[in-house]
Phi, psi and omega in degrees: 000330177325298184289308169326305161255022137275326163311308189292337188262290188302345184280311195306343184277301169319328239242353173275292185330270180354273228281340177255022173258339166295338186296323190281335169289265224298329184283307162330291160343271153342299190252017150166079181053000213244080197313088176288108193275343177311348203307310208283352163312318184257347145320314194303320200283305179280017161302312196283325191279355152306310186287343172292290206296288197277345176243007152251285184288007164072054177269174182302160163292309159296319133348282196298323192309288169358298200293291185326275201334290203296332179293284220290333169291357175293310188286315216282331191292330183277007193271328170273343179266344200260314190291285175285303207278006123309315178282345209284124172118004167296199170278150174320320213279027188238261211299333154319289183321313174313309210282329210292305176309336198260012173294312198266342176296297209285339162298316180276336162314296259252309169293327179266027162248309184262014179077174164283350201273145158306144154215166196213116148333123156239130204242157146353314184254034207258344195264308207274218237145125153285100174251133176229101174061186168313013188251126169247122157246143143297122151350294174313281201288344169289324193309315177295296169329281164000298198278338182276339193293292190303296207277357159289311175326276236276017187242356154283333175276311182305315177313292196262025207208341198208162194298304169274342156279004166249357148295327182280297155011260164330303175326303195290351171277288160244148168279312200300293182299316154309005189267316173287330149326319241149292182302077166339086203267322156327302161281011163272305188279353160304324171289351188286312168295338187286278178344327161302306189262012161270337177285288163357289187310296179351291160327302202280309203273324169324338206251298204298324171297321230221319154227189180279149169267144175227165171282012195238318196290356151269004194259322189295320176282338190301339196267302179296307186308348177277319166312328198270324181299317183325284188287030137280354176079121188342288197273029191239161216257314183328308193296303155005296196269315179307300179327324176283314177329298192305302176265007141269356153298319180303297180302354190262254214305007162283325176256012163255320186284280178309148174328106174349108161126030190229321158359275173284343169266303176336308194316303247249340172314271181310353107004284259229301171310304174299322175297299198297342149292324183201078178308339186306291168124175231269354172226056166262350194282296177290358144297351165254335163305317193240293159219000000 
């Protein structure tokens, strides 16, 4: 029973990362159509500029986050004006292809500038322990549950509560009719991507206690958060998270319990299942009603 639920609190701490880099694909999504496959990238990067701010110049911990948060949202809004919003009204496959190349830009910035070696972040939480009785959790990994806790509040308060998340909101319903309200829709979505790519950072350095950052590790991860937006059904941002929940719960306990090699298969099963059931994915009827 011990195992069960340490397997269960690390697949759910994983299983958080997963659900807010599926969050930057469905915000992305949401307000224009545009499958950002770069998303998990920019997790790495703002995994790496975390890792700039506090373990090379040796900033505060929450300092470097910040700083990281504010740079990248910086990157994702000039990653839409340089990249995407030339393109936009091309064909899907043209700006698919665009995000999928600036995927592959930044993985190689990312190796000539920081190398190929892991690296790790030591965070507040990097140390301690929770004991309830023989049951030990890490520090690390609640934290991470936690911060995904907040940080889903505060972008449901924000959506639905302030002027401008009930403006991405409208964008994201009609472009149009919102462009004739009013509604800057250009600078809604630059902001949309800057918030993307801010969820992302998130990700990365929330991520950085429980494994290593690599120039590789956003391509490896971006690829399970995409399966977790599908099964949460694409446009809707709860399902973002359950769906990452879901596989990162699947996978843990596929890779304690089950044979070697099952791991990494389990996720894409029950993927594959819930779709042939419910193609919507498991919250679409209601991404389309609500939000």
């Amino acid at each position: 029973m011990l195992d069960f639920v340490q397997q269960l609190v690390s697949g759910v701490a994983l299983g958080c990362v997963y659900g807010l880099i599926a969050l930057g694909f469905v915000l992305v999504y949401k307000a224009t159509e545009v499958v950002n496959f770069a998303q998990g990238d920019l997790m790495m990067l703002g995994g790496f500029f975390a890792f700039t701010f506090v373990g090379i110049l040796g900033l505060n911990y929450w300092v470097g986050f910040a700083g990281a948060v504010i740079c990248m949202a910086l990157f994702g809004m000039l990653a839409e004006r340089i990249v995407v919003r030339p393109i936009l009204g091309y064909p899907q496959f043209s700006i698919i292809m665009a995000t999928i190349g600036l995927g592959y830009f930044l993985r190689s910035v990312a190796g000539m500038i920081w190398g190929t070696d892991d690296f790790k972040i030591e965070t507040p939480f990097s140390q301690g322990v929770l004991r309830i009785g023989n049951l030990v959790l890490a520090y690390d990994k609640l934290s991470v549950i936690a911060a995904t806790i907040i940080l889903c509040a505060l972008l449901y308060l924000f959506f639905n509560r302030t002027t401008l998340g009930t403006a991405m909101r409208a964008s994201s319903e009609n472009m149009l009719a919102a462009y004739y309200m009013g509604i800057p829709v250009k600078r809604v979505v630059s902001i949309v991507w800057a918030i993307s790519a801010a969820v992302a950072t998130c990700a990365g350095v929330l991520l950085a206690p429980i494994t290593f950052i690599h120039s590789n590790v956003g391509l490896v991860l971006g690829l399970k958060a995409f399966p977790a937006a599908v099964l949460g059904g694409f446009g809707s941002i709860p399902g973002a998270v359950v769906g990452g929940v879901l596989i990162g719960v699947i996978e843990s306990m596929a890779g304690f319990y089950l044979p070697q090699g099952w791991k990494d298969v389990a996720p894409y099963i029950v993927l594959l299942a819930v779709l042939l059931l419910k193609p919507e994915g498991l919250f679409g009827l209601h991404a389309r009603k609500k939000v």
